[in-house]
Structure formats: C-alpha cells, structure tokens
matplotlib code that plots the C-alpha trace (Angstrom):
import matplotlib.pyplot as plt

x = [11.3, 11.8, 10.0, 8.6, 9.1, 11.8, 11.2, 11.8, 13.2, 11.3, 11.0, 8.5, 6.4, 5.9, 3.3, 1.5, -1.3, -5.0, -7.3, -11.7, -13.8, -12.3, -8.9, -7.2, -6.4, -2.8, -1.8, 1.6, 4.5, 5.4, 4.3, 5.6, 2.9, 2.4, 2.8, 2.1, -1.7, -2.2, -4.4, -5.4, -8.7, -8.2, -7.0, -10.4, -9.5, -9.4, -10.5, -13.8, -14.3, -14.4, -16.6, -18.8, -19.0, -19.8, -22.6, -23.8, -23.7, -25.6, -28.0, -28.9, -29.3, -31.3, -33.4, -33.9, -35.0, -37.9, -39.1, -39.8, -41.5, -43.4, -44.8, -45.4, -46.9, -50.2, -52.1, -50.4, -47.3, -43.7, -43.7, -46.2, -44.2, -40.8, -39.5, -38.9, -37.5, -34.8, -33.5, -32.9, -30.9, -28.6, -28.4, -27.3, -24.8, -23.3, -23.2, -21.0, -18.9, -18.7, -17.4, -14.7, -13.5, -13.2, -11.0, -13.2, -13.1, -9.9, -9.1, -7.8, -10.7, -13.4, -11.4, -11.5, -15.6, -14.8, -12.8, -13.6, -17.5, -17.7, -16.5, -18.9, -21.8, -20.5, -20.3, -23.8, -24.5, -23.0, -24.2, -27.8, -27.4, -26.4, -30.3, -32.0, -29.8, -30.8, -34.9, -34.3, -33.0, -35.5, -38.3, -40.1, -40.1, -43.5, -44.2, -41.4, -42.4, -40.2, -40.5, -38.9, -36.4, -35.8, -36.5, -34.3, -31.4, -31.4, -32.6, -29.3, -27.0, -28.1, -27.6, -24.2, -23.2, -24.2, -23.3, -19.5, -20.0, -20.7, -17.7, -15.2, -16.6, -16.4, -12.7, -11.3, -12.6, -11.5, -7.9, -7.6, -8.2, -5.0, -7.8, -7.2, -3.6, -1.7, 0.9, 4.0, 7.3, 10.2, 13.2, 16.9, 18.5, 20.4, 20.5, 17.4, 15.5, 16.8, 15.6, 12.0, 11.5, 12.1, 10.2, 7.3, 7.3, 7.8, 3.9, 0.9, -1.4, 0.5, -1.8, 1.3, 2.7, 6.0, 5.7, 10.2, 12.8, 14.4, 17.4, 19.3, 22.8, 24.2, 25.4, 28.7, 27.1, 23.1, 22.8, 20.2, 18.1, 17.4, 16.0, 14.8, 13.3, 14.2, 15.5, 13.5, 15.5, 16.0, 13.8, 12.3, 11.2, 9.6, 7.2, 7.1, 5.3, 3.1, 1.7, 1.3, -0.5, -1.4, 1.0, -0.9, 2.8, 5.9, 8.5, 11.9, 14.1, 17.1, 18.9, 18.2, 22.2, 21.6, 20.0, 20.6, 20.0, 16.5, 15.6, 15.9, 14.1, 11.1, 10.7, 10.3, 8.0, 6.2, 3.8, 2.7, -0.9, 0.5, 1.3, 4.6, 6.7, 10.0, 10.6, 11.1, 14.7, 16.2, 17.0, 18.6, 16.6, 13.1, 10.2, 7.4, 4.9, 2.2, 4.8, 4.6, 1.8, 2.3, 1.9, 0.7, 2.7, 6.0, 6.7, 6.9, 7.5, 5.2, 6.5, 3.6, -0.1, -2.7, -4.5, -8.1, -8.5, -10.5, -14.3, -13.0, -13.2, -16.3, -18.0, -16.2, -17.7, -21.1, -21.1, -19.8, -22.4, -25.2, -24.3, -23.0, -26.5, -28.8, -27.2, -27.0, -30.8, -31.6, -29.2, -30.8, -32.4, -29.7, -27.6, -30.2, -30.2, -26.7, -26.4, -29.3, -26.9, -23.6, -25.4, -27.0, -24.3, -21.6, -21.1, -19.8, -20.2, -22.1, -19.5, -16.0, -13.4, -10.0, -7.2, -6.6, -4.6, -6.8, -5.9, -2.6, -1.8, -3.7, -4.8, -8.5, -11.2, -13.3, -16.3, -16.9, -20.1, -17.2, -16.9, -14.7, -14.7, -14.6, -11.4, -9.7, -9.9, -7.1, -7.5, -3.8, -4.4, -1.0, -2.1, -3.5, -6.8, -6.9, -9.1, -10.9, -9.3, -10.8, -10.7, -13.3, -17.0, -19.8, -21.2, -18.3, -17.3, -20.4, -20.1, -16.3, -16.8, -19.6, -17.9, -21.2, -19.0, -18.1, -21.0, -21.2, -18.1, -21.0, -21.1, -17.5, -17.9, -20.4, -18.0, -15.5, -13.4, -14.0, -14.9, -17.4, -14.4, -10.8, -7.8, -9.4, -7.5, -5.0, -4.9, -1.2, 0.2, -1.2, 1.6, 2.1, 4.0, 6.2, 6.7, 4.9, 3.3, 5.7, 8.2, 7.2, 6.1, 8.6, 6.5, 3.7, 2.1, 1.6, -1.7, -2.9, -3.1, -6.8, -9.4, -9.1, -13.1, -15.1, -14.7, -11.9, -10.1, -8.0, -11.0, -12.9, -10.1, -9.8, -7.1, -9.2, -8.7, -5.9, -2.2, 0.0, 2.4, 4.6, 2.7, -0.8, 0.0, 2.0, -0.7, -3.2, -1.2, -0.4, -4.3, -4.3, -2.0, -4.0, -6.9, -5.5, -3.9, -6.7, -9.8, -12.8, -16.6, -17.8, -14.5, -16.4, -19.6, -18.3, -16.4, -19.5, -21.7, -19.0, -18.5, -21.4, -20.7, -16.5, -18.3, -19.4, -15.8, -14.5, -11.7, -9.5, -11.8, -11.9]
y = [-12.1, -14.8, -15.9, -20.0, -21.2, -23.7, -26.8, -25.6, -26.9, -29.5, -26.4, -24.6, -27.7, -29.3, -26.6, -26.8, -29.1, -28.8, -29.1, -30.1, -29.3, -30.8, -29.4, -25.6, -23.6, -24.3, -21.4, -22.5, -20.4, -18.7, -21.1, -20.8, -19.4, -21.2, -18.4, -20.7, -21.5, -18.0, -15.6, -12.5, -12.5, -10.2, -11.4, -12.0, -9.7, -11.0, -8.1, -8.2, -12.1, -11.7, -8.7, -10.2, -13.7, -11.3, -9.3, -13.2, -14.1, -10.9, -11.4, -14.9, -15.2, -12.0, -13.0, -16.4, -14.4, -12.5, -15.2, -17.9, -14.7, -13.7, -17.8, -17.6, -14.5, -14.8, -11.6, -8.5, -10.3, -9.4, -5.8, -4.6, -6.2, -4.1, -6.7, -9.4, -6.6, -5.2, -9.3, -9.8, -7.3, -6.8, -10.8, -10.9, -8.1, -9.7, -12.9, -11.7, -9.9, -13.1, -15.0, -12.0, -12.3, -16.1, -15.6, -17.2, -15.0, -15.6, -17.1, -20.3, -20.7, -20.4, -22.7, -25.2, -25.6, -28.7, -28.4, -25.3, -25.7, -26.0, -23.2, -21.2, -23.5, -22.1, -18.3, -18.4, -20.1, -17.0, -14.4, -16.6, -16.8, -12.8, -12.7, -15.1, -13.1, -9.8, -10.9, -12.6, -9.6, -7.2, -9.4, -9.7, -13.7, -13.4, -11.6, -13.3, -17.0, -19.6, -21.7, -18.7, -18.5, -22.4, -22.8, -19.4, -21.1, -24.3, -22.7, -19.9, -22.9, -24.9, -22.2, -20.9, -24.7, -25.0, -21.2, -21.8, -25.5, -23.2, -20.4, -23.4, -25.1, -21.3, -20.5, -23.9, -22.9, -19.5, -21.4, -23.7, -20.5, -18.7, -16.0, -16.6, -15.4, -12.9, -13.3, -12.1, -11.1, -10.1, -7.8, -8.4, -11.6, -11.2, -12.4, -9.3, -11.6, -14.9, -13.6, -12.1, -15.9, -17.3, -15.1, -15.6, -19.5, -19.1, -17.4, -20.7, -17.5, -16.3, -15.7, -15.0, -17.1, -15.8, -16.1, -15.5, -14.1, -10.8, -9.3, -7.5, -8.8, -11.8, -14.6, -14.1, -11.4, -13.1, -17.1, -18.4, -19.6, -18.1, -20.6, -22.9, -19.7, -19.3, -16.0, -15.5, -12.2, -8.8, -5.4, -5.7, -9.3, -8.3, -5.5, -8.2, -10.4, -8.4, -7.3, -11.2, -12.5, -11.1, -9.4, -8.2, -7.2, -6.2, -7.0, -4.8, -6.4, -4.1, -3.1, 0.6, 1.7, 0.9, 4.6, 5.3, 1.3, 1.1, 4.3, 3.7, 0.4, 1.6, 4.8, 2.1, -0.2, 3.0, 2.5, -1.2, -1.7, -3.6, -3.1, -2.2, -2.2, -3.0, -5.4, -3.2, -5.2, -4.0, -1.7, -1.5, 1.9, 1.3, 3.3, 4.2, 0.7, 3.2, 3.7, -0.2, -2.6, -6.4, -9.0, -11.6, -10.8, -10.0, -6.0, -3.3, -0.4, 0.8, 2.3, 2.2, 1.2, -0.5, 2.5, 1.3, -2.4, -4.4, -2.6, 0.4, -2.3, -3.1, 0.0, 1.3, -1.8, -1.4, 2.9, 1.1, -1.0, 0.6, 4.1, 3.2, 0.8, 4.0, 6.5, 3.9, 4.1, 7.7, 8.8, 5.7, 8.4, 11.1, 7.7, 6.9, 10.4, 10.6, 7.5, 8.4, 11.7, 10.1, 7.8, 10.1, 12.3, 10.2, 6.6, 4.1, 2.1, 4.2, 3.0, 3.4, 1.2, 1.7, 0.2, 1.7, 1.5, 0.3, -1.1, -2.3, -1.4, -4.3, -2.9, -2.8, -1.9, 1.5, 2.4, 5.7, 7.1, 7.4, 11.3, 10.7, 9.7, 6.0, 6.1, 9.0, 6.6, 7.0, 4.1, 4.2, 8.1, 8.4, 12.0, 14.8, 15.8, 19.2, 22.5, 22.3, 19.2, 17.6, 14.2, 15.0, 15.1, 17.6, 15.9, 14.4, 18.4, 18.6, 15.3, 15.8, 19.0, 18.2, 14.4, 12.8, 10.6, 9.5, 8.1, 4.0, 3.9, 3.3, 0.1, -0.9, 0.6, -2.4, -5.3, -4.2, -2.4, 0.7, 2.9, 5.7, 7.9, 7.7, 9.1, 9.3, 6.3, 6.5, 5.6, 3.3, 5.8, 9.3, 11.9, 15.1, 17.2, 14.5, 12.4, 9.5, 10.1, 7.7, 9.5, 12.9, 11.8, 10.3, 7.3, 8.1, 4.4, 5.0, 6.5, 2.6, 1.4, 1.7, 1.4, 4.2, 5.9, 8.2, 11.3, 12.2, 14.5, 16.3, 16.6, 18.8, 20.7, 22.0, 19.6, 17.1, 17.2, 17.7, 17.6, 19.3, 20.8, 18.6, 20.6, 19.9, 15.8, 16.5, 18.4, 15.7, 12.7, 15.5, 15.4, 11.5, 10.7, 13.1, 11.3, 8.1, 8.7, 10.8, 8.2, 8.1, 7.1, 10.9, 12.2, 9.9, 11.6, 14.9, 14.3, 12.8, 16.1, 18.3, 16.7, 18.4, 22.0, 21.5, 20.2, 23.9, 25.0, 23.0, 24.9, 22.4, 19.7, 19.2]
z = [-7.2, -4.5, -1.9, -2.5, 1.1, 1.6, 4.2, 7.9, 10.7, 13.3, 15.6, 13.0, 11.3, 14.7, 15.5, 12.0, 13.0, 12.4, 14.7, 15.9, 18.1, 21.2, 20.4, 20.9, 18.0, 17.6, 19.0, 20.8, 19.3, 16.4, 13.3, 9.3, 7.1, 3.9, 0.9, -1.8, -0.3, 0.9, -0.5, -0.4, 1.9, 4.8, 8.6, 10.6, 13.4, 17.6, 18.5, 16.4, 16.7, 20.4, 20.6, 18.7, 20.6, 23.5, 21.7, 20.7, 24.0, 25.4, 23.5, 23.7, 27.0, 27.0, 24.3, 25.9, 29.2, 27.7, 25.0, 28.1, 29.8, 27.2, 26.5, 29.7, 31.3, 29.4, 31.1, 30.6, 28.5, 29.0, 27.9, 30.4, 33.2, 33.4, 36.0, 33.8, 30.8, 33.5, 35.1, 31.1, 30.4, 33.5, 33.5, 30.4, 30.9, 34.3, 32.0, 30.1, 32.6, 34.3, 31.1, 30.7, 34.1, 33.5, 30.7, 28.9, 25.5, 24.4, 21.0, 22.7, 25.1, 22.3, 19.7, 22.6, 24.2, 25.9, 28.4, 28.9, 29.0, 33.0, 33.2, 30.8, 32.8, 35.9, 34.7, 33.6, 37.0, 39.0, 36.8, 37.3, 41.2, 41.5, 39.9, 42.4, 45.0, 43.9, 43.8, 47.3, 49.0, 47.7, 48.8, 45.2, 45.0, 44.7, 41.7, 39.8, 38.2, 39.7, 36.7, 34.8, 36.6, 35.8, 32.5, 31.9, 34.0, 31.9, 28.1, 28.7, 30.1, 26.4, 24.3, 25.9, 25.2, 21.7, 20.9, 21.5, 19.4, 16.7, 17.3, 17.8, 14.5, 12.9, 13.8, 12.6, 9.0, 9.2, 10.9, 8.0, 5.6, 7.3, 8.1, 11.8, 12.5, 11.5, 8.5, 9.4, 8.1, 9.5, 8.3, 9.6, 10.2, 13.4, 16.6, 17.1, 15.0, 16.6, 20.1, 18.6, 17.0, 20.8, 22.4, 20.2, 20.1, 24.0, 24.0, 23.7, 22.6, 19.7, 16.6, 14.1, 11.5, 10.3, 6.2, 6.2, 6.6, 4.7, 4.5, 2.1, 2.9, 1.4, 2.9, 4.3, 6.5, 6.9, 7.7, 5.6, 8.0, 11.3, 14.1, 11.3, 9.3, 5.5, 4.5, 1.2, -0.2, 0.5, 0.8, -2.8, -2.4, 0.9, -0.6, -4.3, -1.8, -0.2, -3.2, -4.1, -1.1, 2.5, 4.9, 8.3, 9.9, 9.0, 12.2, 11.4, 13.8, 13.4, 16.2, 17.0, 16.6, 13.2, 12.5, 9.0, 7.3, 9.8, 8.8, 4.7, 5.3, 7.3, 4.8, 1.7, 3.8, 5.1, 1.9, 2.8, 3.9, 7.3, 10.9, 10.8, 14.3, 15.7, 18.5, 22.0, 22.5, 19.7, 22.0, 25.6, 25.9, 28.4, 27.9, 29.6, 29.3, 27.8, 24.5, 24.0, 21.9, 22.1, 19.3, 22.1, 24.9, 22.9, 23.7, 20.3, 19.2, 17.1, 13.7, 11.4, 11.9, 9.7, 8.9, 8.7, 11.1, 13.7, 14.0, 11.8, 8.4, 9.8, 9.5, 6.5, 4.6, 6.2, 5.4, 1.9, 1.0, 2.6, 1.5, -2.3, -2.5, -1.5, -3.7, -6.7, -6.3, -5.6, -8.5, -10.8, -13.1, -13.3, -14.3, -17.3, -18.6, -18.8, -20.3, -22.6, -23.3, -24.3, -26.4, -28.6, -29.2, -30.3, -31.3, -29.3, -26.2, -23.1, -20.4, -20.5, -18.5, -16.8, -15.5, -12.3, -9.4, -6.1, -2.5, -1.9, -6.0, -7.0, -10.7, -10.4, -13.7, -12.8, -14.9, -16.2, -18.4, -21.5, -22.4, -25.5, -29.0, -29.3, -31.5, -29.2, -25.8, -23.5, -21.8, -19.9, -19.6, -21.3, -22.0, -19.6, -20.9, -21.1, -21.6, -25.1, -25.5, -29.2, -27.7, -25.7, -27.0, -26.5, -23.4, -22.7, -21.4, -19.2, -17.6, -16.7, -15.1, -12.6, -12.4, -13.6, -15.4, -12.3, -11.1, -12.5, -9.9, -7.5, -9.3, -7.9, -4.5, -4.1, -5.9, -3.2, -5.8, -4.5, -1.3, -1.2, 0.0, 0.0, -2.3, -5.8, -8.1, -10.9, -13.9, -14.5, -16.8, -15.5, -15.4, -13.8, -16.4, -18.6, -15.3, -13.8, -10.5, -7.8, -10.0, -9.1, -5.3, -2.8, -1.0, -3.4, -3.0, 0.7, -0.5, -1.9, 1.8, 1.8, -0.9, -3.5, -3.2, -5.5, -3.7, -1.1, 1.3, -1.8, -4.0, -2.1, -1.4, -4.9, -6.2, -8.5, -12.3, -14.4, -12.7, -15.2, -12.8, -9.8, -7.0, -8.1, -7.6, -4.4, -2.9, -3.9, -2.3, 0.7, 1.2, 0.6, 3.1, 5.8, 5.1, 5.9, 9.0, 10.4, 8.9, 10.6, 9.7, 10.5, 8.6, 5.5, 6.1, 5.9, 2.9, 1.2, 2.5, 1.3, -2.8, -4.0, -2.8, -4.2, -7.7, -8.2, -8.2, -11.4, -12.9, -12.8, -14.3, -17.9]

ax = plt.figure().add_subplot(projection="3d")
ax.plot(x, y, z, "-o")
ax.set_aspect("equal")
plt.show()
C-alpha cells in the first residue's frame, strides 16, 4: 500500500499558508492535502456553514430588534405591539438578502471580516434604511420610538461586526484541521488530469486539496508527477487510502473514448463513501448546462454522489441522537428484564460484543444482550446460526427471534457507531452458504457508504436473519443499496414505524 506524499513542486506548496483574522482562507488554486496529518473527521460542508452564518445573522439582528423594544416599551411591552414584532422580522430577513446580494457569504468573504466589514456595515445600513423608508411612507413615525430605531441601527451594526470576528476565527480552526476543504483525489495521469489541475489552481475560490495522483500504468506510459503532483499508485492504493484517512471526491479524469478502462475503474470506486465525477472536458461532447455540477467553477459530470451530505448529515445525526436517546429511555425496562433474563439462565457475561463491519468498512464493536452459551460464542460469526441450533440458549431463542438482542445497539447509535436505520451490519466472517459475502455480491461494500443502523430497508422486507443461500444476501444488499440512493429523514421514519410490525414475521430469525 502506497500513498506517503512526496515533496511537490513550488506551484503546489506556494499556496499552503495559514492564515488570521485579517487574512482570506487560502483559497487560491488547487492546494496538496497532507495524508500523513489527515484524519478521519468529516469535511465541514459550504453549503451548511453558510446557511448557518445566515440563520446567525437573521436572528441576531432580529433578536437585537425586539430585546431593545421590549427594554424599552415599558406599557404594553413588545408583544402587545405587533409593529415592532413585524420591522424585526422582515429587517432581519432583507438583512440578510442584502448580505447575499453582496456576496458577502462566501467562504472567502467570511474567512476575511476586515476588508470586507464596510461592506457588511453598509448591507445592514440598506436593509436599515428600506425600514425607516417603509415607516416614512406609511406615515407611522409617530408610533414608532426614534431611539429604537437608533439604538437597533447601532446594537445590529456591533453585532454583525463581532459575529463574523467569531466565523472568521471559527473557519481558521476548522482550516488548520483540513475540515474546511474538500480532500481530493484524482484518477488518470494524462494531459485530462494536467488541464483539470490548471483549471483548478486558475479558480481563487477553490476549496479542494488534491491528496495525489493515481494510476494504474507504470512509468513508461504515466509520468510520475503531473503539474508538480505525485502519483501515489494505482486503483488499489486509491481505495487502501480512503479507507486510511478522508476522501470527500474522487476526480476520474479519463478521457471518455476510453469506455471499457473508465468504466472498470468507476464500477470498483462505485463502493467509496465520496463524490465521485469526471471532469466535463474529458470529453469534446457539450451538454445541456443543467447535466453539469462544479467543484468551484470547474465544470463535471457527475458519476457518483455522496449519498447522505451537507443539511442531510445534519439531520440524520440529529434524528440519531435524539431518536436513539428517547428510545434508550422508553425501552430502559424491557432492557433490564432481558438482561435480568439471560443472566439467570445461563452463565456468563449479559452483553455480548462483535466485530462488525460499519461506515466506510471501518471495523466497529456492536453490543448484543449475548443469546449463547459462553463457551459456544461465535464471535467472527464463522458459522450460520441456525433453527434449533444447540449453541443457542433458552432465552437466547426468544431474544433472537423478536431481535431484543438487538436492543444495547441503541448504546452505539449514540457513540456514533451506529445509525437508527441503515443496512443492518456484518459480522467479518458471515457467509452466505460456504462463501463470504463481497464473495457472493459484486460491489457488495457499496452498502458501507453510510452508517450501518439497527433496523433497515431489507429488514422489514422479510430478509433479516439467517442467509444460507446466495439470493437471501443479494436481496439484502439489493434493499441496502435502494436505501441509500433513495435516503431521506421521512424514508427513516417509516422504516422505524414499520420494524415492529416485520418483527412479527420471524421465520427467518433464529
């Protein structure tokens, strides 16, 4: 396995510099990634960070608006006056439009508040004066309180200051982390790759680092560097290091005459838990501009999307955490029982623990309430377990069948091991028939692109519990694979309303 960076060329380390609070992100061009400080914490997303500087934004000024009105407005107090309630809200929203049309949310704009902070003075200003205008024209400049409207004007123009000190001083932690841009790696080392590294050093507002360079051919037919970019190895050391540290986007800049060799490679990088596209001149063909995504303002084709991203992570680890913490609760006593159960009927430890796969095949540790004999633990699942199997105890039998066993996997869901929903994980050595699973299933790890969860899209569909035949695991990953593609939180919510009506049907469970 190779992939330890070697030194780039000036062109690359010119543009790795830090930078404060008076300074841009350095977001000018296309910048080498460091793999040996990377790890695996996820990308913070653009899309998110500058949503939520606009929520922030909203709502200061809004919350600014009615505090001074409420210290103020001593007789019937802000909420009785609807006046002052509606001039918050809309001048907070036209705030914010303001700030948008200024350009003033992009990544570079909020790593940078000081040049830029006339500007945001002179947003709030406008958005301020459309309120003065707007009380002016409908003659109400009586009822409204002049020194409101001052102290409102100067409080916002403060807090708009200070609140992008703090963004600015935020982003360069998250920069120095590497949690800022977007690790990148591309596949193919011809001149499609030497135009895709100029056009993306070309862009100031780039957010990718490129962590190398991969290509299968040696070097008679692939230089070893491309525009000061080390070729690190071929397609196995490409998926080796994403499993090693953090890959947000897989560039295969093959040309598109190249059919058969793009389409091997994108069908083994199909199962990676990245963006996966191909730059749009690869080919001489033009599409409609709807067909295209950009990484910055560099056109692609896009060959494979991040399944769950941007405000989608958000609220799968929010339905997560609240979810998972709720049930833990409400099923606290079923949980003692149980554990109350296995301990009295056979000796031995009340949890068991397994090596599993989870996200992105990282091996993960899943707890079970342990339904065998001590001394008959199949920790690797080597061995199907199936009907009146002796390894199995008394209660062991109940517990399997209505998946109570299942239930101290709540326990991981909050750690982060786990999801509530998402394809069920395996054990390293489970089998379907005498064969290993990825033995059995073509692109079978496809299905470890998101969090493995305790129920899922197969289980309820019947196809939970043992997998002695080749179609029982095929359907499985077959309802795996739809639920990633076609993820949503209400798809979740189903799933989780539907698990105890398919627990009735347990033929296959054992």
């Amino acid at each position: 396995m190779v992939f330890s960076l070697k030194s780039p060329t000036s062109n690359a380390t010119a543009l790795n510099r830090g930078f404060g609070a008076a300074e841009p992100i350095p977001l000018h061009g296309a910048r080498l990634a460091d793999t040996r400080t990377a790890d695996k914490s996820s990308v913070i997303s653009p899309v998110v960070v500058r949503g939520l500087v606009r929520l922030t934004d909203f709502l200061l000024v809004t919350a600014l608006g009615l505090f001074i009105a409420h210290m103020y407005i001593n007789e019937t107090g802000v909420l009785g006056n609807s006046r002052y309630i509606t001039a918050a809200i809309l001048t907070g929203a036209a705030a914010v439009a303001t700030l948008e049309l200024l350009g003033l949310y992009t990544l570079r704009v909020l790593s940078s508040f000081v040049e830029k902070m006339p500007a945001i003075v002179l947003g709030w200003t406008i958005a301020f004066a459309g309120l003065v205008a707007t009380i002016f024209f409908l003659k109400i400049g009586a009822d409204v309180s002049r020194f409101w409207l001052g102290a409102w004007y100067l409080a916002g123009a403060v807090a708009l200051v200070a609140g992008r000190i703090f963004v600015a001083w935020t982003m360069r932690g998250w920069a120095k982390s590497g949690r800022l841009y977007q690790r990148a790696v591309i596949y193919g080392a011809g001149s499609v790759t030497e135009d895709l590294i100029g056009q993306l050093e070309a862009d100031t507002d780039s957010i990718v680092r490129i962590a190398g360079i991969f290509d299968d051919r040696d070097d008679d037919r692939a230089p070893r560097q491309v525009s000061g970019y080390p070729r690190l190895g071929g397609l196995d050391d490409l998926i080796a290091m994403s499993r090693a540290t953090r890959l947000d986007l897989v560039i295969v800049a093959l040309p598109l005459a190249a059919e058969d060799r793009l389409a091997s490679v994108v069908r083994q990088i199909s199962v990676l838990p990245a963006d996966i596209k191909m730059p749009a001149r690869a080919t001489s063909l033009r599409f409609s501009p709807r067909t295209y995504s950009h990484v910055g303002t560099v056109a692609m084709i896009d060959l494979y999307d991040k399944p769950i991203a941007d405000w989608g992570t958000i609220s799968k680890w929010l339905f997560d955490k609240f979810v998972g913490a709720a049930a833990l609760v409400f099923l606290a006593p079923v949980m003692a029982l149980v554990a109350l159960a296995v301990k009295l009927d056979s000796k031995g430890p009340v949890l068991f623990r397994q090596k599993r796969y989870g996200f992105n095949n990282e091996m993960i540790e899943v707890f079970k309430f342990r339904s065998m004999y001590t001394d008959r633990c199949d920790a690797a699942a080597t061995q199907l377990v199936t009907k009146g199997d002796p390894r199995v105890t008394r209660v062991g039998r109940f517990i399997r069948k209505s998946s109570l066993d299942e239930l101290p996997q709540l326990f991981n869901v909050l750690l982060g091991d786990l999801s509530l929903v998402g394809p069920r994980p395996h054990a390293v050595q489970a089998k379907a028939g005498t064969q290993l699973y990825d033995e059995v299933v073509d692109g079978y790890f496809a299905r470890h692109k998101v969090k493995p969860g305790i129920t899922g899209w197969a289980q309820i569909n019947g196809w939970r519990g043992e997998t002695d035949t080749e179609e029982k695991i095929l359907k499985r990953v077959e309802h795996d694979l739809y639920y990633i593609e076609n993820w949503s939180v209400f798809f979740d919510i189903y799933i989780l309303l539907k698990t105890p009506v398919s627990l009735l049907k347990s033929e296959n469970a054992y």
